[in-house]
VMD Tcl script that builds the backbone (N, CA, C; Angstrom):
set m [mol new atoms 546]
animate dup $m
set s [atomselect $m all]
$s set {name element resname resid chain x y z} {
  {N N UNK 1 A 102.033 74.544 158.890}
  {CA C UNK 1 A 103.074 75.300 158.224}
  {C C UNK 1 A 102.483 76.064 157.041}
  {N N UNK 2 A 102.816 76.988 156.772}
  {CA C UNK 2 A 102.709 77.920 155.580}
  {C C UNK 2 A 103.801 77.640 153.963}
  {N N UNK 3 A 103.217 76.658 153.114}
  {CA C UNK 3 A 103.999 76.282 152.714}
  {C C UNK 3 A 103.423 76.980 151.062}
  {N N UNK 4 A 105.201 77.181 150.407}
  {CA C UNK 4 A 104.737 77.646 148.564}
  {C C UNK 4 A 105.015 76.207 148.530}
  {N N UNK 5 A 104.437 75.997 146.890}
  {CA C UNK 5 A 104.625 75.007 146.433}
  {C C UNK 5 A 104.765 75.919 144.669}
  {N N UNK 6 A 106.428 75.902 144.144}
  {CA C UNK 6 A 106.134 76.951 143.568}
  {C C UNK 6 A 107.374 76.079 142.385}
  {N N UNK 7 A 106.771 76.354 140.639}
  {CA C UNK 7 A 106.797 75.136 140.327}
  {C C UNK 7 A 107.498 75.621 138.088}
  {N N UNK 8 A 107.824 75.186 137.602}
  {CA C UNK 8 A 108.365 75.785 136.152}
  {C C UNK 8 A 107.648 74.862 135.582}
  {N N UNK 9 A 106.815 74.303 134.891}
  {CA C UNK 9 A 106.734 73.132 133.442}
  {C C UNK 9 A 106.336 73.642 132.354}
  {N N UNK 10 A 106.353 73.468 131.046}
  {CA C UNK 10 A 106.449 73.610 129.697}
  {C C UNK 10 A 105.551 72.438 129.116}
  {N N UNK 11 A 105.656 71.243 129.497}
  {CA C UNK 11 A 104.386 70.267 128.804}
  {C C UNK 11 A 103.826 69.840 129.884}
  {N N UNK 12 A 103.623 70.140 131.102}
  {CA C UNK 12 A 102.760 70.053 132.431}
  {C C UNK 12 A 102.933 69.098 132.941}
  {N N UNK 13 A 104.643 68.248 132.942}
  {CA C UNK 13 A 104.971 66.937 133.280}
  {C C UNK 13 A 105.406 67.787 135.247}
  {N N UNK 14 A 105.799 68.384 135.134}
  {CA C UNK 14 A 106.017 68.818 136.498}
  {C C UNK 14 A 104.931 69.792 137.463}
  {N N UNK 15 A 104.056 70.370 136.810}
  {CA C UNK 15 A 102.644 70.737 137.204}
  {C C UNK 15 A 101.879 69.433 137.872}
  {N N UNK 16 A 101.880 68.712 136.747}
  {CA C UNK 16 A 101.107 67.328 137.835}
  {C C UNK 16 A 101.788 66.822 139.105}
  {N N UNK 17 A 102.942 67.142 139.081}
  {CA C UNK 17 A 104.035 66.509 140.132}
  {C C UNK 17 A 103.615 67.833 141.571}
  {N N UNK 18 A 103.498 68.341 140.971}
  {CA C UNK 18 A 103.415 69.724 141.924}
  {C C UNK 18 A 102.151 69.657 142.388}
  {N N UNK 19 A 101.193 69.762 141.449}
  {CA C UNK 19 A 99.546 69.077 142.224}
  {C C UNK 19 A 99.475 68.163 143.038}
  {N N UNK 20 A 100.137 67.122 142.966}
  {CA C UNK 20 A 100.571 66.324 143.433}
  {C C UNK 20 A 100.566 66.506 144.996}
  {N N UNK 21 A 101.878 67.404 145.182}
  {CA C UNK 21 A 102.786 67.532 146.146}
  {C C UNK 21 A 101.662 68.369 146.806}
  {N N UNK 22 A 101.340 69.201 146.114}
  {CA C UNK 22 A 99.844 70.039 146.902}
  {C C UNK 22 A 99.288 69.258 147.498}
  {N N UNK 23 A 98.168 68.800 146.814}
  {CA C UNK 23 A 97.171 67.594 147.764}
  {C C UNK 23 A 97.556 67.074 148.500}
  {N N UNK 24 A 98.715 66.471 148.971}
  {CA C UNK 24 A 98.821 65.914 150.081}
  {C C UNK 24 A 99.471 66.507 150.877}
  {N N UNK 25 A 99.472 67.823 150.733}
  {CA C UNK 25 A 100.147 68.910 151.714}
  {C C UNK 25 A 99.002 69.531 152.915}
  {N N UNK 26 A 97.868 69.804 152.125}
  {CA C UNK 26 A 96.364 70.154 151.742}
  {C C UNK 26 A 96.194 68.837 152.781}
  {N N UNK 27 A 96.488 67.961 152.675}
  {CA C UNK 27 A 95.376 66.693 153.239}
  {C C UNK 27 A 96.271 66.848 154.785}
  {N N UNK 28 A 97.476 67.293 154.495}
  {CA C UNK 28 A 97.802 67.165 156.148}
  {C C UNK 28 A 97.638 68.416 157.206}
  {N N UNK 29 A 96.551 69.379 156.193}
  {CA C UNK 29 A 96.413 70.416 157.484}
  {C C UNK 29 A 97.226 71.465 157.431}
  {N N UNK 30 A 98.431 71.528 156.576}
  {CA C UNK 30 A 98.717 72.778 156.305}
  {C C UNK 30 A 98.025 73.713 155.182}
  {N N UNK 31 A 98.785 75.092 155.102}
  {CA C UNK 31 A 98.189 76.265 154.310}
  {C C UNK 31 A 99.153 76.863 153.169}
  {N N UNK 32 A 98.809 75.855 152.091}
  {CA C UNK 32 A 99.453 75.596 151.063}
  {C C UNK 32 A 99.228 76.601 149.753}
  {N N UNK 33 A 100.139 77.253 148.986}
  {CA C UNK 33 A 99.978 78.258 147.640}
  {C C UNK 33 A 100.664 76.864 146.392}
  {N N UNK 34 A 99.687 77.285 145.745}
  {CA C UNK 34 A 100.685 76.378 144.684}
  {C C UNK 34 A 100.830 77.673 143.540}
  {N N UNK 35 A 102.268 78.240 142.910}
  {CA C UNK 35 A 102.360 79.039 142.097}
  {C C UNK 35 A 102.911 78.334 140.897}
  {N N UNK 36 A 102.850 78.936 140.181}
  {CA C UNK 36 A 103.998 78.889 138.639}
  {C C UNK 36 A 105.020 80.055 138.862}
  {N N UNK 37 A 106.129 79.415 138.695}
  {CA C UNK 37 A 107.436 80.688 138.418}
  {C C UNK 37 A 106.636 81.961 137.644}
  {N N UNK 38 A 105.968 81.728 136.669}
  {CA C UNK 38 A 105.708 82.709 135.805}
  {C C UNK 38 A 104.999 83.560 136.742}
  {N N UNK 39 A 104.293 82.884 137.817}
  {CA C UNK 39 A 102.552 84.246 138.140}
  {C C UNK 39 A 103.386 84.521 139.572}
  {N N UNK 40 A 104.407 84.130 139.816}
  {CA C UNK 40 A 105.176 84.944 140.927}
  {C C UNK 40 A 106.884 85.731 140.916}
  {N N UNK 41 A 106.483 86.780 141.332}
  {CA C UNK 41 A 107.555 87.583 141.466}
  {C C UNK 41 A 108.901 87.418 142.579}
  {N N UNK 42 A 109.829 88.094 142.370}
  {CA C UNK 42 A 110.728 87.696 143.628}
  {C C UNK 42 A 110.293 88.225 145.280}
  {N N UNK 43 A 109.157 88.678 145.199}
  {CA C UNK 43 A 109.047 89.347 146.566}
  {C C UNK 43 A 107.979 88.580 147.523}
  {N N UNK 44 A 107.789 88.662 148.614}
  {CA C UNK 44 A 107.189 87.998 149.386}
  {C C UNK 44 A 107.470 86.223 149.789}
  {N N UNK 45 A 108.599 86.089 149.533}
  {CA C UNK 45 A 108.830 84.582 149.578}
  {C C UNK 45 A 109.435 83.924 151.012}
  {N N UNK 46 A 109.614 85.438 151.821}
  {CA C UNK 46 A 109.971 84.988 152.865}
  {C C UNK 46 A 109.040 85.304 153.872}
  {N N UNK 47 A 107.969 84.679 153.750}
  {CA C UNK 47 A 106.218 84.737 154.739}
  {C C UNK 47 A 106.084 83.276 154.042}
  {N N UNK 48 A 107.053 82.062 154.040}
  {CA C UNK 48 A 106.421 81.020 153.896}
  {C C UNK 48 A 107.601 80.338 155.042}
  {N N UNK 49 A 107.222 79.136 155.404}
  {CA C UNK 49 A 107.839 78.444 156.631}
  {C C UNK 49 A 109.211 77.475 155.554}
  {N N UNK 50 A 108.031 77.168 154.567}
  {CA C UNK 50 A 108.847 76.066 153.490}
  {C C UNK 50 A 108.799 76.316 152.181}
  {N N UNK 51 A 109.443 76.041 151.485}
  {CA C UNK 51 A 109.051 76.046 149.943}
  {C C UNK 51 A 109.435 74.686 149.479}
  {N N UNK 52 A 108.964 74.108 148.139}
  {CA C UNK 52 A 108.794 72.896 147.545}
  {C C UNK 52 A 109.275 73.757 146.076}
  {N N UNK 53 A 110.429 73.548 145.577}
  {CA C UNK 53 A 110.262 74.402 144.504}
  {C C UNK 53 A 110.726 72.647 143.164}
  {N N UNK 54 A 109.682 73.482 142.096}
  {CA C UNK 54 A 110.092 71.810 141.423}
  {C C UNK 54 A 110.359 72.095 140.047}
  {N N UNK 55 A 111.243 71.820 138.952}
  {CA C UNK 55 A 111.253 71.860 137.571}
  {C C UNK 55 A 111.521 71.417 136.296}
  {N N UNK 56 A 111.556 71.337 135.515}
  {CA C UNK 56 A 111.722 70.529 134.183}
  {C C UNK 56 A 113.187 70.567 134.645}
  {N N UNK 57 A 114.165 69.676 133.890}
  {CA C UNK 57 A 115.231 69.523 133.690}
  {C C UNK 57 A 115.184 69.868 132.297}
  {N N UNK 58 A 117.003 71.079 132.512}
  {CA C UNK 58 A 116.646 71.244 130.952}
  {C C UNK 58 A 118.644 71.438 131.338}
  {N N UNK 59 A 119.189 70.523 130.449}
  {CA C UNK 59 A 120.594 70.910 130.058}
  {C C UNK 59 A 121.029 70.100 131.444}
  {N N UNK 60 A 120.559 69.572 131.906}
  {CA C UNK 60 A 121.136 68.472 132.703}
  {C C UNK 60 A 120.935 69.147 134.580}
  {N N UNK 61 A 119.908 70.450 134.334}
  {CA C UNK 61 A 120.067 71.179 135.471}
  {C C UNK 61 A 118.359 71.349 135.785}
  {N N UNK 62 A 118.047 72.239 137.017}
  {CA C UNK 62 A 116.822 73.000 136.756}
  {C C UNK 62 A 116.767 74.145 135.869}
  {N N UNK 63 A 115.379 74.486 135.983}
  {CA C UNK 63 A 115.743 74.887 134.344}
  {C C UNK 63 A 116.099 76.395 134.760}
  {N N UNK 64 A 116.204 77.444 133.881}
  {CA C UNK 64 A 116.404 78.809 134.158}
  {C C UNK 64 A 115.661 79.993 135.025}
  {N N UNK 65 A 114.685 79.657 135.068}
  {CA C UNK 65 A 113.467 80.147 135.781}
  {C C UNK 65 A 113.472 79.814 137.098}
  {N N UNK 66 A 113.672 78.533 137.341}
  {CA C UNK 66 A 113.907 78.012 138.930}
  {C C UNK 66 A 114.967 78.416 139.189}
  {N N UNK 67 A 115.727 78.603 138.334}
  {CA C UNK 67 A 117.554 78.585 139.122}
  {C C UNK 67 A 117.342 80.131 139.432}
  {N N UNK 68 A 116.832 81.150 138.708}
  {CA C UNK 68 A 116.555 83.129 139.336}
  {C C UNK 68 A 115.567 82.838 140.479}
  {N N UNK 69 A 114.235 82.090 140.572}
  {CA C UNK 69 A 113.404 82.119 141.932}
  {C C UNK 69 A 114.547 81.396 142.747}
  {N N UNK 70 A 115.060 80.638 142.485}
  {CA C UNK 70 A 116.430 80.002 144.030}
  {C C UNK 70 A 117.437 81.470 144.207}
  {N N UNK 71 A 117.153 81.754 143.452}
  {CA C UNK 71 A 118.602 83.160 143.514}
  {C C UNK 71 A 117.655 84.175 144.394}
  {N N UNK 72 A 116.867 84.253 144.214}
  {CA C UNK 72 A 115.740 85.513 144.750}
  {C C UNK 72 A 115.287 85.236 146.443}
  {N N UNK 73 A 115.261 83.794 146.655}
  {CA C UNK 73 A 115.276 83.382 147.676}
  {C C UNK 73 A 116.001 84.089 149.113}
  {N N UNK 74 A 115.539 84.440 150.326}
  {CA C UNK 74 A 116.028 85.265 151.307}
  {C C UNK 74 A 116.743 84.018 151.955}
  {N N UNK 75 A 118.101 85.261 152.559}
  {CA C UNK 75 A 118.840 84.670 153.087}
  {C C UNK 75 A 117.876 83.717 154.718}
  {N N UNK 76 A 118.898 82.515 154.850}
  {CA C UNK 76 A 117.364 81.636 155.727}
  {C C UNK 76 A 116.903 82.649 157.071}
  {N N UNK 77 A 115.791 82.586 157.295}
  {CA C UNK 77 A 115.376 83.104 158.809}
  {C C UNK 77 A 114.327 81.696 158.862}
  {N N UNK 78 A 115.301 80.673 159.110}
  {CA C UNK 78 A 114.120 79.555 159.264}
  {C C UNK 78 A 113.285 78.847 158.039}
  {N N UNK 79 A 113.776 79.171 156.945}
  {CA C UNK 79 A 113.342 78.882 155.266}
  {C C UNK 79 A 114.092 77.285 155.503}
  {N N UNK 80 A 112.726 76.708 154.880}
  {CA C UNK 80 A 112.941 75.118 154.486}
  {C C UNK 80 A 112.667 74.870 153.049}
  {N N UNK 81 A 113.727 74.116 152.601}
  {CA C UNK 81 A 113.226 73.903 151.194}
  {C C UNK 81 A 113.786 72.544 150.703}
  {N N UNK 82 A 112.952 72.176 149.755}
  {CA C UNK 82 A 112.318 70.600 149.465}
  {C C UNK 82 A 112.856 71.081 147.653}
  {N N UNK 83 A 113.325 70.157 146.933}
  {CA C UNK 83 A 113.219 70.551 145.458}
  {C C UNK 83 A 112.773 69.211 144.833}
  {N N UNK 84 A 111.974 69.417 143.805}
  {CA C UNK 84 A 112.014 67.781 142.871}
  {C C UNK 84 A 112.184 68.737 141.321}
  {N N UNK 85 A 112.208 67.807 140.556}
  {CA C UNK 85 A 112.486 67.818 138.935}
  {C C UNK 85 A 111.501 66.825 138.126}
  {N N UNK 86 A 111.015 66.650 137.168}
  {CA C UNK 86 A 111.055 65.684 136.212}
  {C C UNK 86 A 112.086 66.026 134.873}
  {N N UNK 87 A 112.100 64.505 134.612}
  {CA C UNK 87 A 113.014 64.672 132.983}
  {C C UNK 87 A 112.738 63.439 132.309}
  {N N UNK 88 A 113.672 63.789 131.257}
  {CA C UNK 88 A 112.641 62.868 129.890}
  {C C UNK 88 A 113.640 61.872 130.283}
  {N N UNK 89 A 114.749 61.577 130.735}
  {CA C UNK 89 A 115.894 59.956 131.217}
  {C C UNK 89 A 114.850 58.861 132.061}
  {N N UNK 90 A 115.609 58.240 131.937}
  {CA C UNK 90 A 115.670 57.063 133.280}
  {C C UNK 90 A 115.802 57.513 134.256}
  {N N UNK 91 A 115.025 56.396 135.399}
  {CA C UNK 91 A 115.572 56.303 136.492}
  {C C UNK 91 A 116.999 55.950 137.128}
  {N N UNK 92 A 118.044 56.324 137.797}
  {CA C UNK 92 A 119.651 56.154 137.474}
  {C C UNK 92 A 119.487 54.581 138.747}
  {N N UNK 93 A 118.224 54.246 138.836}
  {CA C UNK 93 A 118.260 52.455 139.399}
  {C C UNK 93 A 117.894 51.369 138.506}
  {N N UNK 94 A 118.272 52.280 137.322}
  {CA C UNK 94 A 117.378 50.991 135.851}
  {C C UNK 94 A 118.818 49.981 135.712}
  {N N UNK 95 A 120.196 49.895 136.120}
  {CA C UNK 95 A 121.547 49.823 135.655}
  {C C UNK 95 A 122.417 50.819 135.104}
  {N N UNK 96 A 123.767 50.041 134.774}
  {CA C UNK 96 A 124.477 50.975 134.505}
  {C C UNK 96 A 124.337 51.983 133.433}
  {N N UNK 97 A 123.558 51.994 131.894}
  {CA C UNK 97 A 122.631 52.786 130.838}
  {C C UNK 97 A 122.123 53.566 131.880}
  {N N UNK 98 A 121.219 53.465 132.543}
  {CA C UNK 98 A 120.119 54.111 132.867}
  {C C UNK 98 A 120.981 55.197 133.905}
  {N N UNK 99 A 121.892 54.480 134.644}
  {CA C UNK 99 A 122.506 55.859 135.726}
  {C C UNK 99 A 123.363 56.435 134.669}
  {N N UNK 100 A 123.904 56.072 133.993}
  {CA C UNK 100 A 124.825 57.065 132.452}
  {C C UNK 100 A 123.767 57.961 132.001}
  {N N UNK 101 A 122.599 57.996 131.552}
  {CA C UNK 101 A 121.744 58.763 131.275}
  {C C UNK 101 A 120.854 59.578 132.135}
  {N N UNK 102 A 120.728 59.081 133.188}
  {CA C UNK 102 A 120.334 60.444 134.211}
  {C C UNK 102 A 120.991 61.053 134.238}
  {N N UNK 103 A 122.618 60.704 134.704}
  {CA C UNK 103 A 124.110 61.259 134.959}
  {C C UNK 103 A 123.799 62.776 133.807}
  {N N UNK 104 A 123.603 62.361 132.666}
  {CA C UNK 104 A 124.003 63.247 131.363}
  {C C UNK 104 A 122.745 64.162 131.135}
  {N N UNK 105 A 121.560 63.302 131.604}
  {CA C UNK 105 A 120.480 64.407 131.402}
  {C C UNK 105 A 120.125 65.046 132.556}
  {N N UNK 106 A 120.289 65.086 133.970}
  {CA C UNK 106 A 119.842 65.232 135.148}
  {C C UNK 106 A 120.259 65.161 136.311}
  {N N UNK 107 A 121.673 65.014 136.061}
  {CA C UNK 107 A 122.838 65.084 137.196}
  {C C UNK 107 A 123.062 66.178 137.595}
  {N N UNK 108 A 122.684 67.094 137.196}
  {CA C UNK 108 A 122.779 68.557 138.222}
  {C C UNK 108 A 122.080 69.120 138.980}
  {N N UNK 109 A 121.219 68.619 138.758}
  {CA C UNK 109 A 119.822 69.106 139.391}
  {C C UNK 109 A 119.954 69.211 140.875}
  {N N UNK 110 A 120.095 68.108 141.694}
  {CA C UNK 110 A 120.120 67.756 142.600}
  {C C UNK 110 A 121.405 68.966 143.507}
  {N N UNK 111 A 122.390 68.939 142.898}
  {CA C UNK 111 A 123.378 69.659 143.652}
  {C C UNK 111 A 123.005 71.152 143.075}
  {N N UNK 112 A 122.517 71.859 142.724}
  {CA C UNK 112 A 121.396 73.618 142.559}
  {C C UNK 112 A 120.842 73.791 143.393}
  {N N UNK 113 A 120.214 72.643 143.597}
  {CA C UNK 113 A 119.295 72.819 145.129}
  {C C UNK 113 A 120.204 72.810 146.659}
  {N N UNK 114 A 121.165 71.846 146.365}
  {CA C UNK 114 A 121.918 72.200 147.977}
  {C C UNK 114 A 122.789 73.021 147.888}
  {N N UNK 115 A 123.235 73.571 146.564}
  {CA C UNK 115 A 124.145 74.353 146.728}
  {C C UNK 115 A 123.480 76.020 147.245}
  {N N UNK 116 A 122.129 76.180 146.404}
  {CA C UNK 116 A 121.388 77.386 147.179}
  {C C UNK 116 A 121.123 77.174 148.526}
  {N N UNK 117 A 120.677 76.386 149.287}
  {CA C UNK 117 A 120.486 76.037 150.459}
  {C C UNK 117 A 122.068 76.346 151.327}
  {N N UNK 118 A 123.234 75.633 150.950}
  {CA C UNK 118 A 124.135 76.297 151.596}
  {C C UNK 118 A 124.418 77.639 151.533}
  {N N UNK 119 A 123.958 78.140 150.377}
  {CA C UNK 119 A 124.792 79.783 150.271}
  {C C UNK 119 A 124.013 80.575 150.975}
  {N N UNK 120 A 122.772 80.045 151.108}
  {CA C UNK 120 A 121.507 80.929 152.075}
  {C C UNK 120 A 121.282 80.027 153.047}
  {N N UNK 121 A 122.136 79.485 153.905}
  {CA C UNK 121 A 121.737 79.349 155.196}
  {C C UNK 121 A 120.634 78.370 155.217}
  {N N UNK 122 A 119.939 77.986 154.116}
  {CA C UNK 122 A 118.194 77.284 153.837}
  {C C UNK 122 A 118.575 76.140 154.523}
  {N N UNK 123 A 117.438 75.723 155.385}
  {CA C UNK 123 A 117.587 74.029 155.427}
  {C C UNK 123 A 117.123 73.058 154.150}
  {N N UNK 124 A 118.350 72.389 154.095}
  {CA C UNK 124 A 118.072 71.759 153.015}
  {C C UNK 124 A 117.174 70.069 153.495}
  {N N UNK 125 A 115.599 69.890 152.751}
  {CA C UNK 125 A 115.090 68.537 153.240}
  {C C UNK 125 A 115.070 67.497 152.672}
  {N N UNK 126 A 114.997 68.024 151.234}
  {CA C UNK 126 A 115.387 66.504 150.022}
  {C C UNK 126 A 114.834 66.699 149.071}
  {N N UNK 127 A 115.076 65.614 148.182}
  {CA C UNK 127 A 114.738 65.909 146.398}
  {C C UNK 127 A 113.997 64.739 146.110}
  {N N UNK 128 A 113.296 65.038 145.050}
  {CA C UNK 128 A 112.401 64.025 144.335}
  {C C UNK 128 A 112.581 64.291 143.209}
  {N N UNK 129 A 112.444 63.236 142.233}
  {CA C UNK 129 A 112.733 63.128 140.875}
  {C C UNK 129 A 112.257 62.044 139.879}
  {N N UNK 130 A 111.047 62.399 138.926}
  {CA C UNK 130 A 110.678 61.412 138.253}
  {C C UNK 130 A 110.198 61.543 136.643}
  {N N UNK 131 A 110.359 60.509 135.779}
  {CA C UNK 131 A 110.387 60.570 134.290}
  {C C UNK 131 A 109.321 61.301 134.330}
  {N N UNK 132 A 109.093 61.868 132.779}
  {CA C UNK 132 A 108.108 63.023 132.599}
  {C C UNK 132 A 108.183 62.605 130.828}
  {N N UNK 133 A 107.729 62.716 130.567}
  {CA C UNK 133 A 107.500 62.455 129.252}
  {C C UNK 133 A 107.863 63.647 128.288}
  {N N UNK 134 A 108.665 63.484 127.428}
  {CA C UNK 134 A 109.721 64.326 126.134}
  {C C UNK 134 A 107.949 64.930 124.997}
  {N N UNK 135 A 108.676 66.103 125.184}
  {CA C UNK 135 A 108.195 66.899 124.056}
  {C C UNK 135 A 108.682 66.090 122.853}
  {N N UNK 136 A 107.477 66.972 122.123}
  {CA C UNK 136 A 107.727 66.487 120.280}
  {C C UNK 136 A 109.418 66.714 119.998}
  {N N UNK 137 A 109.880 67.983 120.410}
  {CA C UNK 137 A 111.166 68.346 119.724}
  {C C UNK 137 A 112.175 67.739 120.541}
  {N N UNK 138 A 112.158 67.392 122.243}
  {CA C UNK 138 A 112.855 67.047 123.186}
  {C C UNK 138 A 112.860 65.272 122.556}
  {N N UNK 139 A 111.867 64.170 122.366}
  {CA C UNK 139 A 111.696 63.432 121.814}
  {C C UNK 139 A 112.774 62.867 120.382}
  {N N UNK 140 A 112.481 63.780 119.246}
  {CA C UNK 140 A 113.232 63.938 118.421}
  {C C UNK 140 A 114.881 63.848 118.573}
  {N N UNK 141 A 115.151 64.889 119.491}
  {CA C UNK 141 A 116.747 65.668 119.614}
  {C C UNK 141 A 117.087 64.298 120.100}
  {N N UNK 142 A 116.577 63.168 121.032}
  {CA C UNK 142 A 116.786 62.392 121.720}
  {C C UNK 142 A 116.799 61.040 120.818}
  {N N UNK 143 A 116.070 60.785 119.978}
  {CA C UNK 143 A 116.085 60.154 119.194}
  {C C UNK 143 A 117.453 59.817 117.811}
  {N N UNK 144 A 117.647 60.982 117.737}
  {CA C UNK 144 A 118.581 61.279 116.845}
  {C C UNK 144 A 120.017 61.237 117.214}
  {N N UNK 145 A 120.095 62.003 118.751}
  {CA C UNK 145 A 121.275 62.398 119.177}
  {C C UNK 145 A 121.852 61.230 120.278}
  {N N UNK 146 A 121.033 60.830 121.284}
  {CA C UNK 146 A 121.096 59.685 122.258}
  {C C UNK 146 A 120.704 58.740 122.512}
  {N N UNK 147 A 119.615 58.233 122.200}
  {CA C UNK 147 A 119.758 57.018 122.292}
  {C C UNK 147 A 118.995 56.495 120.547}
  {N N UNK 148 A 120.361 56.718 119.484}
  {CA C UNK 148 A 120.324 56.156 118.283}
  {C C UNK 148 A 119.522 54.507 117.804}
  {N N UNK 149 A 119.952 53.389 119.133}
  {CA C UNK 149 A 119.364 52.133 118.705}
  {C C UNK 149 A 118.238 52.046 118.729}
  {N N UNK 150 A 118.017 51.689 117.037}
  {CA C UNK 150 A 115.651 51.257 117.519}
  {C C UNK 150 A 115.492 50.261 118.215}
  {N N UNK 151 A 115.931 49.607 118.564}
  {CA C UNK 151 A 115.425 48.984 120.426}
  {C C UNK 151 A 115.640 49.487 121.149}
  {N N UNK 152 A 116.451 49.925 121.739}
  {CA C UNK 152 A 116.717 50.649 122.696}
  {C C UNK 152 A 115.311 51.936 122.842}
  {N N UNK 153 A 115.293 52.636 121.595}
  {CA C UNK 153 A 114.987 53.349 121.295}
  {C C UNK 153 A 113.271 53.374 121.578}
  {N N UNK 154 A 113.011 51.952 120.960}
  {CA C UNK 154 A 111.491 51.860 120.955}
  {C C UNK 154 A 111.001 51.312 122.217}
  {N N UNK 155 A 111.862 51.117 123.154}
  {CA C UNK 155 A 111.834 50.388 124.873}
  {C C UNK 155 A 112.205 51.660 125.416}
  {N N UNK 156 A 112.788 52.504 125.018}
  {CA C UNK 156 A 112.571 54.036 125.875}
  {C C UNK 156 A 111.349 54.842 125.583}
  {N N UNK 157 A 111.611 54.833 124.754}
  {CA C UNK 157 A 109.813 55.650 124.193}
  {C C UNK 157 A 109.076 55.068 124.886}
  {N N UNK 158 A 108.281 53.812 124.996}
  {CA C UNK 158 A 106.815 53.236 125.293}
  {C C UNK 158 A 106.863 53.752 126.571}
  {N N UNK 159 A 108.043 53.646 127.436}
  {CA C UNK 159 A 108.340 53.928 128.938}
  {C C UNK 159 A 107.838 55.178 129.403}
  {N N UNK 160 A 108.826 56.390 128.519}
  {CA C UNK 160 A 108.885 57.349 129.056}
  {C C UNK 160 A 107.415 58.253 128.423}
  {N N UNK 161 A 106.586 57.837 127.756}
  {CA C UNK 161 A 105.645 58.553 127.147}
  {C C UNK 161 A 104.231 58.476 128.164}
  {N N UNK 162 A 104.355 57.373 129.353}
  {CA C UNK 162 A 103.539 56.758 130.108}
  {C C UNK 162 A 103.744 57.455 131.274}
  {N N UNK 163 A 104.688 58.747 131.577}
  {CA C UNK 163 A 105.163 59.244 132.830}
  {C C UNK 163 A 104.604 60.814 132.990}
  {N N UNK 164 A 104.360 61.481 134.223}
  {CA C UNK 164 A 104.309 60.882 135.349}
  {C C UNK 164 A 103.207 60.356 135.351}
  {N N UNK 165 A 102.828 59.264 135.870}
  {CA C UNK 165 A 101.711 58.216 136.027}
  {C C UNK 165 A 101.426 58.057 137.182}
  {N N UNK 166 A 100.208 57.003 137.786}
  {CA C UNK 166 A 99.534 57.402 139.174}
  {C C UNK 166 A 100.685 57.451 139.960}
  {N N UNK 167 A 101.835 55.901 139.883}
  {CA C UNK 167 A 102.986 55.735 140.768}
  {C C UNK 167 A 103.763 56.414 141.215}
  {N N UNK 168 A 104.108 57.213 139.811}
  {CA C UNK 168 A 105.023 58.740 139.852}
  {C C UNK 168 A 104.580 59.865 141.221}
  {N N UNK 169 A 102.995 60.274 140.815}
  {CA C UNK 169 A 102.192 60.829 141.559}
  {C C UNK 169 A 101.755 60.549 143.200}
  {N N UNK 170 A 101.594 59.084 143.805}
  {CA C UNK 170 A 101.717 58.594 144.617}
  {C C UNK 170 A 103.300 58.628 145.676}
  {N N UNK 171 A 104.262 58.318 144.273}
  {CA C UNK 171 A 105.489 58.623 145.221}
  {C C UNK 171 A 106.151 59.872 145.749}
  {N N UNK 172 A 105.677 60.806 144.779}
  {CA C UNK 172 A 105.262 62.559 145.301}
  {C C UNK 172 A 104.501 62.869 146.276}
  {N N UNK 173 A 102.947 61.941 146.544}
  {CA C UNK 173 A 102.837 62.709 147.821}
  {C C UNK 173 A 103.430 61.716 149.115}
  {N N UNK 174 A 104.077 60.755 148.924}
  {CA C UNK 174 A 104.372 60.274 150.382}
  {C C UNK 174 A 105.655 61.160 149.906}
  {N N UNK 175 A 106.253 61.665 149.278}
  {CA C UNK 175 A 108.114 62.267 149.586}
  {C C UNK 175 A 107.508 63.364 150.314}
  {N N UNK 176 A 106.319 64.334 149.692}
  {CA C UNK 176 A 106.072 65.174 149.972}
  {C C UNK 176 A 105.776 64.955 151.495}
  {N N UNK 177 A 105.151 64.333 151.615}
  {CA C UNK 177 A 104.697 63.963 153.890}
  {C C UNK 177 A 106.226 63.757 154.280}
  {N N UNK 178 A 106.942 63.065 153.862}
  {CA C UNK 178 A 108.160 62.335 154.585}
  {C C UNK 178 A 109.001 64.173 154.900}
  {N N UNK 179 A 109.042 65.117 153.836}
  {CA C UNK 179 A 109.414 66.087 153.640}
  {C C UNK 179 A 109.184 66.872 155.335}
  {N N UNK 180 A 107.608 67.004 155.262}
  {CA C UNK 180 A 107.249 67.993 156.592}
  {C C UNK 180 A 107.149 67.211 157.722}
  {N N UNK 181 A 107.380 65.723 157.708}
  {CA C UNK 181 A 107.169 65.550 159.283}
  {C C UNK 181 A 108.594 65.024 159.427}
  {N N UNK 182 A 109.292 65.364 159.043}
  {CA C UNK 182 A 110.618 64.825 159.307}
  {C C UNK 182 A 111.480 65.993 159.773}
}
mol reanalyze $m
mol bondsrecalc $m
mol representation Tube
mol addrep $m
């Protein structure tokens, strides 16, 4: 398959996720582009079989940049598309905290992606999604604004400052295989 792998990050928590998703795209024999939103334009996107499009969560969504490359996207002639995210929350399988806080930081994400996929005909194949570690200022705002308790506080930090990590990375490229042979 002729696949983009075409990708938004700001502190390179979703670049690694996307390398990621490369290499083991790469290892199965297909003919893989890995772009940045930034170094690609809206044209030529429909000379790929699939796209993998992946991005920061920002405002509880993908971020702005991904949401115009999903808009730019051709109506389907056979277009497959795969989306993941990272964000600075929990996983929403940590309990009930932890799905309240994906819910609030990263609950949209997921439905951008099928909702472009329905409006363009795209086959939709699935999502991946994993912690990424908070900027200095993302850190802060979070500190201050959501999760106020210093325990809480100092048991989210150690967590999320450690992400994406090999596991993170590992579970990207098997989503990524499960993605094309399925």
């Amino acid at each position: 398959m002729r696949i983009l792998v075409l990708y938004y990050s700001e502190t390179g928590n979703t670049r690694a996720i996307a390398e990621a998703v490369t290499d083991e795209l790469v290892s199965l024999g297909h003919e893989v582009e890995l772009k940045s939103v930034n170094d690609t334009g809206s044209g030529g996107l429909n000379r790929y079989d699939m796209i993998f499009a992946g991005s920061a969560c920002h405002s509880s969504d993908v971020a702005r940049p991904v949401r115009a490359a999903l808009a730019a996207l051709p109506a389907s002639t056979g277009l497959r598309l795969a989306g993941f995210v990272t964000h600075s929350t929990t996983l929403p399988d940590g309990g009930a905290r932890a799905s309240e806080l994906y819910e609030a930081w990263a609950g949209r994400c997921l439905g951008t992606f099928e909702r472009v996929c329905g409006e363009k005909g795209i086959t939709w194949c699935g999502y991946f999604s994993c912690q990424g570690a908070p900027s200095a200022p993302i850190e802060a705002m979070i500190e201050r604004e959501i999760i106020t308790d210093p325990a809480e506080w100092q048991t989210y930090i150690a967590e999320a400052r450690q992400h994406p990590n090999e596991a993170d990375r590992a579970n990207a490229r098997a989503w990524a295989r499960a993605m094309v042979t399925a």
